[in-house]
N, C-alpha and C positions, 0 to 999 in steps of 0.2 A: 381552554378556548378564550384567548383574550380578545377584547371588542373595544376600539378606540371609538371615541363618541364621531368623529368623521368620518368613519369609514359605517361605525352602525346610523348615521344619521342618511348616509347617502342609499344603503341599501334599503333603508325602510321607506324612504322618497322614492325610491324605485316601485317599490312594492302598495305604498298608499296610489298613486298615480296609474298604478296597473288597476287597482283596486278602483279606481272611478271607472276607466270604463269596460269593468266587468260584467256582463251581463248574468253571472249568477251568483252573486254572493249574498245570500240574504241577509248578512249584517252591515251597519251603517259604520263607517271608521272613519275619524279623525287624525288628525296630526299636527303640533307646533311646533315651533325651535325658536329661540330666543336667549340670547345672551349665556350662550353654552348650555342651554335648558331645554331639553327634547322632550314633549308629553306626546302619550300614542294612547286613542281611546277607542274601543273595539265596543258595541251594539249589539249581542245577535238578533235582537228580534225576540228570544225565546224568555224573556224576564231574567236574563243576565247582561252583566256588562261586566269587561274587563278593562282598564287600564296600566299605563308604565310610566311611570317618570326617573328621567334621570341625568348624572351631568357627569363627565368626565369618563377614565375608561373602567372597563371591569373583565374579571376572566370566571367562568363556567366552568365546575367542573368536568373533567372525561364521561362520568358517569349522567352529566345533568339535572345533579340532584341540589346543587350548590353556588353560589358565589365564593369564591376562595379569594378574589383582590378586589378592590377597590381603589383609584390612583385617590391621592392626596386632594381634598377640596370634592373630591365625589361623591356620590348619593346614589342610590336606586328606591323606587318608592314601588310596588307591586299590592295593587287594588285589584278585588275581585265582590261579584255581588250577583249573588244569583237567589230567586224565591224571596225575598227578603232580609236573605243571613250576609252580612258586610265583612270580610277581612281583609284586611293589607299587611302588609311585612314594609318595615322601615330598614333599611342598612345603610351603612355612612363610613367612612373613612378617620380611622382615629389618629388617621396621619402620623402613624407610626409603623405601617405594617401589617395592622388588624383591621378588625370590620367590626363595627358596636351594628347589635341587631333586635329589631323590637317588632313584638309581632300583637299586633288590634284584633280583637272579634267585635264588629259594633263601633262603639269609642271607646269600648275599655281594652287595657294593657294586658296583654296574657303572658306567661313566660313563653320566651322564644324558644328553650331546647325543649324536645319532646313533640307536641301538637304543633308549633311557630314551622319546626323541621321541617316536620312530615307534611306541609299543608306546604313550603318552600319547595320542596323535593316531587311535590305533583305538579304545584302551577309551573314547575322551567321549563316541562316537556311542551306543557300547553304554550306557553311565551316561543320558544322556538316554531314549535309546528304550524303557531299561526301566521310566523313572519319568517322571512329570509335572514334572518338576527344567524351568525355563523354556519350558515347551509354550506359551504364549501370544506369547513373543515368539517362541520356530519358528515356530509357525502363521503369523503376520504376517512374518516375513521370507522362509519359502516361497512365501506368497501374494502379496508383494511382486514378487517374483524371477520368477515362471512361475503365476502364479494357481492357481484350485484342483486342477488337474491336477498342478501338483509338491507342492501339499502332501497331494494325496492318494495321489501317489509315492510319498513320505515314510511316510505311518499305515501302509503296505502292509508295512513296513518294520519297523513294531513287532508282536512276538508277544502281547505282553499286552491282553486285550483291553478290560480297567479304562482301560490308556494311550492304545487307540486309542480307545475313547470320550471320553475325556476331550477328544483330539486335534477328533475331530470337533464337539464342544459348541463348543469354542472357534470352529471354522470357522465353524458354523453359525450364529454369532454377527454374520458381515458378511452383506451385500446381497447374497445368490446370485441368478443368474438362475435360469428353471425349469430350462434343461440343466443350473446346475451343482449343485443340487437333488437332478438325477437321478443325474447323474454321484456324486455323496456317498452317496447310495441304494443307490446297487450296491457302497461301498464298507461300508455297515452291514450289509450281508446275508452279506460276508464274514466278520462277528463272531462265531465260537463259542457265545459265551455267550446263550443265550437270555435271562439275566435283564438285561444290559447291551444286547442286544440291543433286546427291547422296551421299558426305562426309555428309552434313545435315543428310540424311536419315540414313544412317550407323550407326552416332554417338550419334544419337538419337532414336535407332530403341526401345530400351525398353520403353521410356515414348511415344512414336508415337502409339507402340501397347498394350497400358495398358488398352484402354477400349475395354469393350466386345465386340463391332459391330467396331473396326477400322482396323483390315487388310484389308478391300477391301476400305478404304479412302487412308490408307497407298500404295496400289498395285494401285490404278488409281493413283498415284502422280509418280508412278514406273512406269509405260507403258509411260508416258510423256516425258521418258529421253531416248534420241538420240543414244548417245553412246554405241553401244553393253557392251563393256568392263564393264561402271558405271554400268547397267543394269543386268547382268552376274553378279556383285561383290554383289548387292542388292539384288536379288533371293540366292543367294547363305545363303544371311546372313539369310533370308525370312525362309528359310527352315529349319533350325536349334532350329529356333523360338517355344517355348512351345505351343504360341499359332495360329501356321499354323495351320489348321485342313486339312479335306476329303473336307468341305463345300467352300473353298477356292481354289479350285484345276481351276475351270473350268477360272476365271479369271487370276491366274498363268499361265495356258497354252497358253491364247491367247496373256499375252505377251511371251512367250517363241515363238511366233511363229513371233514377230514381230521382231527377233534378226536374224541376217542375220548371221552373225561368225557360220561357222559350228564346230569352238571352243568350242567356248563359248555354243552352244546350246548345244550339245555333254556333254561337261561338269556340265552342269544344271542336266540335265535329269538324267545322270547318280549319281548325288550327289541326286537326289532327291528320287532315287529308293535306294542307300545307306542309307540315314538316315531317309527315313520316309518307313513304313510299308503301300504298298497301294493296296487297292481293287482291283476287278479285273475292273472294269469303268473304274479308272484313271491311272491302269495300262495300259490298252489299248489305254487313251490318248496318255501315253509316246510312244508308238509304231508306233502310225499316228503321232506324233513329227516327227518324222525321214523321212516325205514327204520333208522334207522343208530341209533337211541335203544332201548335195551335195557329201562330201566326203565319198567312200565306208568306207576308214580306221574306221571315227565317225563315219558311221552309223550301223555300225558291231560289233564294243565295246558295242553302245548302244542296241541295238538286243540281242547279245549275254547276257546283263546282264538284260535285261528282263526276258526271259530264264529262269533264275536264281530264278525269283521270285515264290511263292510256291504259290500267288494268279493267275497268268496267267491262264485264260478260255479259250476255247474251242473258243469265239470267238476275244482274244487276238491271237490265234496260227491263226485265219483266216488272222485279221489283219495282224499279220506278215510276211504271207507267200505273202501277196500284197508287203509288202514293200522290200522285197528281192529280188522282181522283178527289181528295178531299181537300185541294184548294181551292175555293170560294171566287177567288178574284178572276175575272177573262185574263186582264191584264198577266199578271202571273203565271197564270194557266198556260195561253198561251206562248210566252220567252221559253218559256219552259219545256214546249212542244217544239220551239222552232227551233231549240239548240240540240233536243234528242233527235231534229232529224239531220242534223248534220252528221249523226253516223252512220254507220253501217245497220240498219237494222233488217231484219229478214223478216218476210211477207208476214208472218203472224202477228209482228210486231208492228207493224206497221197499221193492217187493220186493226186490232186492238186501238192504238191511238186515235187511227182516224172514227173508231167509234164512239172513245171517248170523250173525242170533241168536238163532234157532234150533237154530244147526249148533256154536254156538261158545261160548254162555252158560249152563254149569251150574244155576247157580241158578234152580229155578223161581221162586223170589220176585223177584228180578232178570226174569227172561223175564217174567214176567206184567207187571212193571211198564213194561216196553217197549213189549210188546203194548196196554194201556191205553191209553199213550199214542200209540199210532198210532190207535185208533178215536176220541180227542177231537181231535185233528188233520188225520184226515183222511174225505174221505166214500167210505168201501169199496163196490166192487162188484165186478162180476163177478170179472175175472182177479183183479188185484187181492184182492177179497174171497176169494178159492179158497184164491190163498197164505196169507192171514190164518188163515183156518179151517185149515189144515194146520198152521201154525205151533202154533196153540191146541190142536191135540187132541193134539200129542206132548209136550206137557207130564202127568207121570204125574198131578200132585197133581190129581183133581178137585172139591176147595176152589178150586185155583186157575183151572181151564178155567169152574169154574160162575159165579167171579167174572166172569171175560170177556165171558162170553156174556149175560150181566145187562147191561155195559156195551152188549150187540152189539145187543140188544133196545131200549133208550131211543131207536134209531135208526127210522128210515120204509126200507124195500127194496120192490126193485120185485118181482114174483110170482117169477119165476127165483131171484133172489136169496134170495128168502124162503124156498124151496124147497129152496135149499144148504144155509143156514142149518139147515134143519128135520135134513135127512139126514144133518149131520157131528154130530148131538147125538146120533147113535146110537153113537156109540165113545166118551160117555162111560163110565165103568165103573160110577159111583157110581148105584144105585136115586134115591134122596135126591137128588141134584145135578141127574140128570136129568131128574126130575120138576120140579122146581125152576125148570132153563129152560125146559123147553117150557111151563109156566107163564104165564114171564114175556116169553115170549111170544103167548098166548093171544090177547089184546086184538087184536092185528096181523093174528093170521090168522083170526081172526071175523070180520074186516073184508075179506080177500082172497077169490081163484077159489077156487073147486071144487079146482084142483090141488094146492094149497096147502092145502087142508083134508084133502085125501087125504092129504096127506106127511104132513101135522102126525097125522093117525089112527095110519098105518105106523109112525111112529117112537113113539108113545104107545104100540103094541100092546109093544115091549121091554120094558117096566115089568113087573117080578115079581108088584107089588101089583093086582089087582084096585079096589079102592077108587082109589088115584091113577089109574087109565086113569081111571075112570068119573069124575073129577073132573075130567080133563084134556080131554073131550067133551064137558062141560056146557058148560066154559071157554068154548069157541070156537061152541058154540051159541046164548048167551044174547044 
């Protein structure tokens, strides 16, 4: 394994640079270069410290137990110090072909064959594993040797998780079949680092999901990772994927559900109902998503764009009208009411809503604007019509119950109906308002029974004014 000082100077710049901002590597590492002179100083924290220096190039043996070259004018200097005990190994270039080699305990000189060896023959493995120092040709001589099961011996091997990515880029780089795919899979999920975790998955995701049964190896290596953000960035990718299907939806969700970022969840959801076409099942998942979304703002973009979808069921419009119930805001609440009644929904669904916003929407100007739009959308009667008229008269403003009731009049009712109608305009409060409706309703009930003419009298007699009764008589006489 020969190492020119260019090529090991740039990999281990690769790997110090990964190593700043890694969030889990508990030792501290340095690095200089200088006038063909590379020092690399490794910290763990643990009352050890390892360092390297060296200059020119040099080759490793196959086995890793050795230096076998050295170029001419080169050096390698190998420090190690752990508990208090100090050794290094000196080697140098006799510029003839050999290597003069000297080996310290402390500051004194020890012979180098025998203890110098055997202590050279432990720390190479250490030097390799802790850096990307000839990971391309490990990877290909393990894989060589015992395929990907020994070189994924090997990565198991290394604590740094910069080096075991690195490790596995390299792998991932030959013809895996889908076991050895899988097999590499479960070796990423053992990665610490969520950030190197999910860049692996990201920049790997085509040959990760080449074979037919591996997105749900892919997605369990996904719910593994901590960070909403990584997590969020890898669904995102997920879903773009030719080979997402419908069959894949139920394990998607329960990580979506494990993302706390009402961001991020928001954001998912909603990219997932943009680019994928989905049933009405998984539509309905998306919908109970939105239990777990705290902010009314994301949970009302995402609603609203369910809404939207042309597979939404009858028991999607059920779902959603639960989860509307836990948004806080009128505002919200509201859009959100006036867009579900742009559909088709059926009488149960309807009163359900209209009770819910009744029971739950402060704003009279919000409530009334709901109520509106349930009489242009739908044709009220009986049952139905009862909850309407309950909903409308607990609204205090009677500005706003008189506007309603103007809409409720432009309609045709059948005598019954007409008859509700007449008797719940007796709980308006307002003289003025009251008169008002029964007005505008006049034309209707000149035209209905006798019985309808009596309600419309009885509820006319409440009027304080003499003159409005006596107007409100003529009305329905003429």
């Amino acid at each position: 394994m020969k190492i020119s000082i260019v090529r090991l100077t740039y990999l281990l710049l690769c790997f110090f640079a990964a190593l700043c901002m890694s969030e889990i590597n508990a030792q501290s590492t340095s690095i200089s270069s200088s006038n063909n002179k590379t020092t690399i100083s490794i910290d763990n924290g643990k009352k050890s410290s390892f360092s390297l220096e060296y200059e020119g190039e040099f080759t490793i043996s196959d086995d890793e137990k050795d230096i076998t070259y050295i170029s001419d004018g080169g050096y390698i200097e190998i420090r190690k110090s752990a508990f208090g005990s100090r050794r290094r190994i000196y080697m140098e270039s006799d510029n003839a072909g050999g290597i003069v080699r000297k080996y310290y305990v402390g500051s004194k000189e020890k012979p180098y064959e025998g203890e110098g060896r055997k202590w050279l023959s432990e720390i190479l493995p250490e030097l390799l594993r802790t850096t990307t120092i000839g990971a391309e040709e490990r990877v290909n001589r393990f894989y060589n040797n015992g395929g990907v099961d020994n070189v994924i011996n090997e990565i198991e091997k290394i604590e740094s998780d910069h080096v075991k990515t690195h490790y596995i880029d390299v792998l991932l780089d030959k013809q895996l079949t889908e076991s050895e795919l899988t097999a590499t899979l479960k070796t990423v999920k053992g990665i610490g680092s969520d950030h190197h975790k999910a860049n692996l998955l990201k920049d790997n995701l085509s040959r990760f999901l080449s074979g037919s049964n591996s997105m749900s190896s892919f997605l369990t290596v996904t719910k593994s990772i901590n960070s909403d953000h990584h997590k969020a960035n890898i669904l995102t990718e997920v879903i773009n994927d030719k080979t997402f299907s419908q069959d894949d939806m139920s394990t998607f969700f329960v990580i979506i559900d494990q993302i706390n970022s009402d961001h991020h969840k928001a954001n998912i959801l909603s990219e997932l109902m943009s680019s994928r076409k989905l049933d009405s099942h998984n539509l309905n998942l998306v919908i109970s998503s939105t239990d777990g979304i705290n902010s009314d703002h994301h949970v009302a973009n995402v609603l609203t764009k369910a809404l939207d979808s042309p597979n939404i069921s009858q028991e999607g419009y059920d779902s959603l009208l639960k989860s509307i119930k836990k948004v806080n805001s009128d505002h919200h609440k509201a859009n959100i009411f006036l867009n579900l009644l742009k559909k088709d929904l059926d009488e149960k669904s309807v009163m359900e809503l209209l009770s819910i916003s009744s029971n739950s929407i402060n704003s009279e100007h919000h409530q009334a604007n709901v109520l509106s739009q349930v009489l242009n959308r739908h044709n009220l009667k009986g049952t139905m019509l009862k909850n309407f008229l309950a909903s409308t008269i607990e609204l205090n403003s009677s500005h706003h119950v008189s506007n309603v009731y103007r809409r409720l009049a432009d309609k045709k009712y059948s005598d019954s109906d007409l008859i509700m109608i007449i008797n719940s305009v007796e709980d308006i409060n307002s003289d003025h308002e009251m008169y008002n409706t029964l007005y505008n309703f006049s034309k209707q009930v000149s035209q209905a029974s006798s019985k309808v003419k009596d309600a419309y009298r009885s509820a006319a007699k409440n009027l304080a004014s003499e003159s409005r009764y006596g107007k409100l008589l003529r009305a329905i006489e003429d």
